[in-house]
Residue frames as qw, qx, qy, qz and C-alpha x, y, z in Angstrom:
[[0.494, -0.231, 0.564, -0.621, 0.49, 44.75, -6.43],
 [0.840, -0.109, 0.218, -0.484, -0.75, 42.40, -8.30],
 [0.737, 0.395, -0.507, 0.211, 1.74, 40.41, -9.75],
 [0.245, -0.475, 0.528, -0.661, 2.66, 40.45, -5.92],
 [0.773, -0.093, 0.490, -0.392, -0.33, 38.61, -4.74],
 [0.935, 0.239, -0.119, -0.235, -0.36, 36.25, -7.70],
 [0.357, 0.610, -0.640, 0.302, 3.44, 35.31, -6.91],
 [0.399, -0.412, 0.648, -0.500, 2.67, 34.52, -3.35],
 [0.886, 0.191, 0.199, -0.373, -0.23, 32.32, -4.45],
 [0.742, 0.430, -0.515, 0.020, 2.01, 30.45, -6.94],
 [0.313, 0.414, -0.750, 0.409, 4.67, 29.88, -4.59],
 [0.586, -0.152, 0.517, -0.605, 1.76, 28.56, -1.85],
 [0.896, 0.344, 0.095, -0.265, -0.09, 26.28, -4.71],
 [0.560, 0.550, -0.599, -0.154, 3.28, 24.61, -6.25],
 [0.064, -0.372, 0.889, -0.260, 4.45, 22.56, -3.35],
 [0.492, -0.003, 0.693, -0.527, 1.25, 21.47, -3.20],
 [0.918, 0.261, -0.049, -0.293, 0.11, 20.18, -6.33],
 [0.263, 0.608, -0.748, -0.044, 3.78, 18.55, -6.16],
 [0.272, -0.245, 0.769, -0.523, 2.90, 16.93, -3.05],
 [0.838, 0.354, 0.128, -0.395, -0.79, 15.72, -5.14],
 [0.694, 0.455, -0.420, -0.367, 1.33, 14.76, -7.97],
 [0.267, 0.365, -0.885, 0.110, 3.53, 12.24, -5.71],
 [0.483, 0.014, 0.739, -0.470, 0.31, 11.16, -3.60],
 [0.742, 0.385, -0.203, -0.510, -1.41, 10.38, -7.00],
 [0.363, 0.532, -0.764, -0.041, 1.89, 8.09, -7.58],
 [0.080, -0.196, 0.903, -0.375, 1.71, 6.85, -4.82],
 [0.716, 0.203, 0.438, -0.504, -1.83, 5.43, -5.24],
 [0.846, 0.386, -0.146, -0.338, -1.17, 4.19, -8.29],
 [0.103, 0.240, -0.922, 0.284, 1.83, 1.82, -6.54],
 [0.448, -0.005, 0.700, -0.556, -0.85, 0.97, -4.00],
 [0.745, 0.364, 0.057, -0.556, -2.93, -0.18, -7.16],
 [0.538, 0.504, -0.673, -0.059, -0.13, -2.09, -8.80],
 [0.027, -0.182, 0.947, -0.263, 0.80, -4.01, -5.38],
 [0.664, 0.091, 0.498, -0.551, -3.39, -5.25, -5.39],
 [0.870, 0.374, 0.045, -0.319, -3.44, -6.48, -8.56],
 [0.369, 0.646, -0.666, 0.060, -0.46, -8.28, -7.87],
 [0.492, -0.048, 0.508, -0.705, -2.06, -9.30, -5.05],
 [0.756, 0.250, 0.176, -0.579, -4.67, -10.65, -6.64],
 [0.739, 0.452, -0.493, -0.076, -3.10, -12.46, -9.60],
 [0.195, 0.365, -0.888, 0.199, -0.73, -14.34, -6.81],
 [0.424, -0.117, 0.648, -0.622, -3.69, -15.40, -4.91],
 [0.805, 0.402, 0.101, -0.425, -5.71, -16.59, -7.68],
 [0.522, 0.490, -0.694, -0.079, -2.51, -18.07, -9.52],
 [0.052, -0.353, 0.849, -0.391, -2.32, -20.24, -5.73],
 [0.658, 0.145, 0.389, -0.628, -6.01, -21.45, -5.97],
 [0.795, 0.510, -0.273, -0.184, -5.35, -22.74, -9.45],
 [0.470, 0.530, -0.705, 0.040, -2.06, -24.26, -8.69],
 [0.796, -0.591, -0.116, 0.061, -1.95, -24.97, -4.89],
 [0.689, -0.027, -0.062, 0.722, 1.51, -23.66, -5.04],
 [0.111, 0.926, 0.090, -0.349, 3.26, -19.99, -5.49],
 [0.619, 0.743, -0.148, 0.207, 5.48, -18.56, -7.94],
 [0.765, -0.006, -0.183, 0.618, 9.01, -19.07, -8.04],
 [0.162, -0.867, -0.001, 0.472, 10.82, -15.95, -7.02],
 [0.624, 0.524, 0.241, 0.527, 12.37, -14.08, -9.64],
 [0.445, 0.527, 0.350, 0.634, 14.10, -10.62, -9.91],
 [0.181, 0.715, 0.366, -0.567, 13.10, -7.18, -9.06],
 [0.284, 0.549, -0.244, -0.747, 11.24, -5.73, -12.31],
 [0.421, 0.097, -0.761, -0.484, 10.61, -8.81, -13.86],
 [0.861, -0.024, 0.093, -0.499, 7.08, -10.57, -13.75],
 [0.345, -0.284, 0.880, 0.163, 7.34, -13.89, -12.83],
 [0.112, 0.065, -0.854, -0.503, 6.25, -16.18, -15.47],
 [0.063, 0.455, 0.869, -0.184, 3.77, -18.36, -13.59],
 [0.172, 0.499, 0.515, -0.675, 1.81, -15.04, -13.46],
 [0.049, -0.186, 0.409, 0.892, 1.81, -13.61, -16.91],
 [0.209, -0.297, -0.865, -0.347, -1.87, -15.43, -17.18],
 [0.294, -0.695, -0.538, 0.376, -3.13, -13.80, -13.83],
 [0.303, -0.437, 0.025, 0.847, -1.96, -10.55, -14.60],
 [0.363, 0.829, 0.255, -0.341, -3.91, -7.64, -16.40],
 [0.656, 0.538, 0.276, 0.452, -2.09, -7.20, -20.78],
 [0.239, 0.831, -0.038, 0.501, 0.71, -4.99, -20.52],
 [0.748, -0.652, 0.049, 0.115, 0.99, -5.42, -16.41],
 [0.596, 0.450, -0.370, 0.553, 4.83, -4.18, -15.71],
 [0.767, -0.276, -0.237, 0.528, 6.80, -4.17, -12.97],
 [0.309, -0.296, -0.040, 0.903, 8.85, -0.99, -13.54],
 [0.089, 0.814, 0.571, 0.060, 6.10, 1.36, -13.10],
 [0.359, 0.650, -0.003, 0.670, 7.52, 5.71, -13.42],
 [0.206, -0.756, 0.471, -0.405, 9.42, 6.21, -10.69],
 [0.548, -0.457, 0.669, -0.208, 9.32, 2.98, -8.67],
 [0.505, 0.292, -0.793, -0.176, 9.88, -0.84, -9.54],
 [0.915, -0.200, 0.113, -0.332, 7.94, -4.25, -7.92],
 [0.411, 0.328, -0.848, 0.070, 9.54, -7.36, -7.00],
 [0.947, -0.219, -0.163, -0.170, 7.66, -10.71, -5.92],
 [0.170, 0.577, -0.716, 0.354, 8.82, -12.26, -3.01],
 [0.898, -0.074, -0.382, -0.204, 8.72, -15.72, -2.51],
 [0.035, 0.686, -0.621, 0.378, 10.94, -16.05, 1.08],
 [0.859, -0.385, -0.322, -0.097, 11.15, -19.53, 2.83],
 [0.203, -0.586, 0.640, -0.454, 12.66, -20.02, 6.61],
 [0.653, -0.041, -0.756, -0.015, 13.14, -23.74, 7.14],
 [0.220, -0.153, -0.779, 0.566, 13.27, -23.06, 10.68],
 [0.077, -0.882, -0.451, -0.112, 9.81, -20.70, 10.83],
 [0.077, 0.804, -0.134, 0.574, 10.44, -16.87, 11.33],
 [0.270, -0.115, -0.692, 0.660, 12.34, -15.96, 14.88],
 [0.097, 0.015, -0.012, -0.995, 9.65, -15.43, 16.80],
 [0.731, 0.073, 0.302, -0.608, 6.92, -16.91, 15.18],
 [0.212, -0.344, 0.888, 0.219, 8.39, -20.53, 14.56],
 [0.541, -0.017, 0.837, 0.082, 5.32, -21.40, 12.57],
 [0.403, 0.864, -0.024, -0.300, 5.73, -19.14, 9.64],
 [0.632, -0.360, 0.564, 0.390, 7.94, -20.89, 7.23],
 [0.370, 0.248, 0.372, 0.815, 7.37, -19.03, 4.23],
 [0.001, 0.613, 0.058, -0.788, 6.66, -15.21, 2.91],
 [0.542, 0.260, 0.562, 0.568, 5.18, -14.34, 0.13],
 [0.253, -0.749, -0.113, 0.601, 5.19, -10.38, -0.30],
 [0.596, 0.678, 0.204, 0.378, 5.48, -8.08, -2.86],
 [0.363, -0.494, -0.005, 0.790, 8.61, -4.69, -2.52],
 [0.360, 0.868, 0.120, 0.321, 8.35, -1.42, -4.21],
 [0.522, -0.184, 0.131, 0.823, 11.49, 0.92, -4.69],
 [0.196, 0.963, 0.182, -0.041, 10.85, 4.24, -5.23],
 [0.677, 0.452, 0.037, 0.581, 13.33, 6.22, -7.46],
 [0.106, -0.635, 0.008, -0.765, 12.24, 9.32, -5.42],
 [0.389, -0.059, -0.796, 0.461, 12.09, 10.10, -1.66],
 [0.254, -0.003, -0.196, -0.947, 9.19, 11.90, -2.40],
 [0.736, 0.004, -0.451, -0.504, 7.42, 9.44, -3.60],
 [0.545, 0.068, -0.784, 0.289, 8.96, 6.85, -1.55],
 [0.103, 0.021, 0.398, -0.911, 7.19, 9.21, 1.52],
 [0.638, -0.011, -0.132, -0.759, 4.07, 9.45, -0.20],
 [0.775, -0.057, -0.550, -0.306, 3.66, 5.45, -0.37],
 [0.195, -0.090, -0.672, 0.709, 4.89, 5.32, 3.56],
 [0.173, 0.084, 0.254, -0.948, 1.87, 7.38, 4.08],
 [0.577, 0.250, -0.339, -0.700, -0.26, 6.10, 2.31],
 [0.649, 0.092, -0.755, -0.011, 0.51, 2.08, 2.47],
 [0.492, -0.637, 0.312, -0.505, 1.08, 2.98, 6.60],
 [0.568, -0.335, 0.720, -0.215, 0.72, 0.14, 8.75],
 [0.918, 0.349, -0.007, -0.187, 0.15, -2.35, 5.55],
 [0.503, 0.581, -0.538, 0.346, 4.35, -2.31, 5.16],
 [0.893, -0.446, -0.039, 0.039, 5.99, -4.99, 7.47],
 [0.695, -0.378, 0.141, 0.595, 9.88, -3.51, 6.23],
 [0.287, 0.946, -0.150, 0.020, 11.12, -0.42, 5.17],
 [0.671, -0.408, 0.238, 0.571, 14.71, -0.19, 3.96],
 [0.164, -0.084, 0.443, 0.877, 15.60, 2.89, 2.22],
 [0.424, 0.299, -0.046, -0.854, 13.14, 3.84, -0.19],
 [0.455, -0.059, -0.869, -0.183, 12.10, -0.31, -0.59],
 [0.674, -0.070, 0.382, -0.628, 8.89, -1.12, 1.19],
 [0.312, 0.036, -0.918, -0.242, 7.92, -4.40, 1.35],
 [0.649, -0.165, 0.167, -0.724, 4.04, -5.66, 2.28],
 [0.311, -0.095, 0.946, 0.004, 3.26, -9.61, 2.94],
 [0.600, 0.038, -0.484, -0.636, 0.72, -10.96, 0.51],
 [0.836, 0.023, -0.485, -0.257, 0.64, -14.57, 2.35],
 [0.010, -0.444, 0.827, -0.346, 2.64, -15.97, 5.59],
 [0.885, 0.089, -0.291, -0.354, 2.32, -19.75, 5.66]]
């Protein structure tokens, strides 16, 4: 009987600390895209410019000075990528937005990729797949 109840209980309490471990994740994306955040904003005060695009997973240069020792890109499960997006003509729509500057996470997991939907909510301006993408800047 007991090995009964304690079974049930397990099988009640696993999904759910899964479900913790990918909302944990997912906060600690939501931490990665601020201080990415940050470092592009502060890199634009200093320069009057932004960084070049580059990649996905690779820090652009410009930042490597703005950016907390060690800061990476391809964080355990998902992966960042700085986006620098210009529209000579301005976005359709709103014709005087003529650049983007935005960071994407990729989740590895549609788990996780769920958890930072939930979590990020109405802060993500495109989902494709398991790539979210939030605007840091529209200029």
């Amino acid at each position: 009987m007991a090995v009964s109840i304690v079974g049930i209980l397990a099988g009640l309490a696993i999904p759910n600390m899964r479900n913790m471990t990918f909302r944990a994740r997912a906060t600690t994306v939501a931490a990665d895209l601020e201080v990415l955040r940050v470092a592009t904003l502060n890199y634009n005060g200093d320069q009057h410019a932004w960084p070049a695009e580059i990649g996905p997973g690779a820090v652009p240069p410009e930042l490597t000075g703005f950016l907390p020792e060690g800061f990476s890109f391809d964080g355990s499960g998902y992966q960042l990528d700085y986006e620098n997006l210009s529209f000579p003509g301005g976005l359709p729509g709103d014709p005087t937005t003529t650049q983007l500057i935005g960071a994407a996470v990729t989740a590895a997991d549609d788990r996780l990729s769920n958890a930072i939907v939930e979590l990020l909510g109405g802060s993500i301006v495109a989902s494709v797949g398991n790539t979210h993408t939030v605007v840091i800047d529209r200029s």
